[in-house]
C-alpha positions in Angstrom: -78.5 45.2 -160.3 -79.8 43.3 -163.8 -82.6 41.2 -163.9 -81.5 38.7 -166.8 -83.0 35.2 -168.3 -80.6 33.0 -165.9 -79.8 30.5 -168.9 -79.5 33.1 -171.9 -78.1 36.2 -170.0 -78.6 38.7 -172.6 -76.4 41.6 -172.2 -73.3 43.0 -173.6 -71.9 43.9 -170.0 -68.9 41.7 -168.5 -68.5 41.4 -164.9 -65.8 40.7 -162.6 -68.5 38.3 -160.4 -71.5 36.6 -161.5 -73.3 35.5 -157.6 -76.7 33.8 -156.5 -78.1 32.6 -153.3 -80.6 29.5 -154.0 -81.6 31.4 -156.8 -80.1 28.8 -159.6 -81.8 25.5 -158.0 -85.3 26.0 -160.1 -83.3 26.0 -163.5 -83.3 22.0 -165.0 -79.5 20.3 -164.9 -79.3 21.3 -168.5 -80.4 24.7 -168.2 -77.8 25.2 -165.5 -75.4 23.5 -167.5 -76.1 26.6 -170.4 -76.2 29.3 -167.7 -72.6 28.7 -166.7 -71.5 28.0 -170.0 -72.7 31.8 -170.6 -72.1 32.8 -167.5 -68.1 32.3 -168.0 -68.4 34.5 -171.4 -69.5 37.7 -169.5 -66.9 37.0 -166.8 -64.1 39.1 -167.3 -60.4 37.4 -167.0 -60.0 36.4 -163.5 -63.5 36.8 -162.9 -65.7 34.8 -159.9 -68.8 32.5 -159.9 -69.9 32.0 -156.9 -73.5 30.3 -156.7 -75.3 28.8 -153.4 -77.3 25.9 -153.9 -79.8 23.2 -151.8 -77.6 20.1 -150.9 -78.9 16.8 -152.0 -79.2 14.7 -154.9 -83.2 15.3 -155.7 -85.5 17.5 -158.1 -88.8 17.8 -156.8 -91.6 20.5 -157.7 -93.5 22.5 -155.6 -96.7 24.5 -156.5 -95.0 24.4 -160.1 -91.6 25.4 -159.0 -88.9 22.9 -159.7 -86.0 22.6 -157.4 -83.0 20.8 -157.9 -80.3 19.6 -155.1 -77.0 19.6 -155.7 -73.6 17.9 -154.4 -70.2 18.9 -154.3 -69.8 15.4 -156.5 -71.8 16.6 -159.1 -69.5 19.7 -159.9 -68.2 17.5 -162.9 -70.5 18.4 -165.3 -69.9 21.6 -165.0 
């Protein structure tokens, strides 16, 4: 296992699946954006994302944690 800056991803490793379970949800909608941007340079070809997220359409923060909701709709931006 890495631990790696979820939006830069500094490493000169490629993997055949990048995963997360509610991990992802305290990054901002841009930050995600950038993660998964990098995220699909160290896949390598044919390679899996496979992220879990909270469902809904909210940000919130929490004892200075952010957490962002997701739908399935908003997969377009991606």
């Amino acid at each position: 296992m890495l631990n790696l800056d979820a939006v830069t991803i500094v490493t000169d490793r490629t993997f055949d699946c990048v995963y997360s379970n509610k991990a992802l949800h305290h990054l901002t909608r841009s930050g995600l954006r950038r993660s998964f941007l990098r995220q699909k340079d160290i896949l390598n070809g044919g390679g899996l994302l496979k992220h879990i997220f909270w469902y809904g359409s909210k940000e919130e923060v929490h004892n200075v944690l952010r957490f962002v909701y997701y739908k399935k709709s908003m997969a377009r931006w991606i």
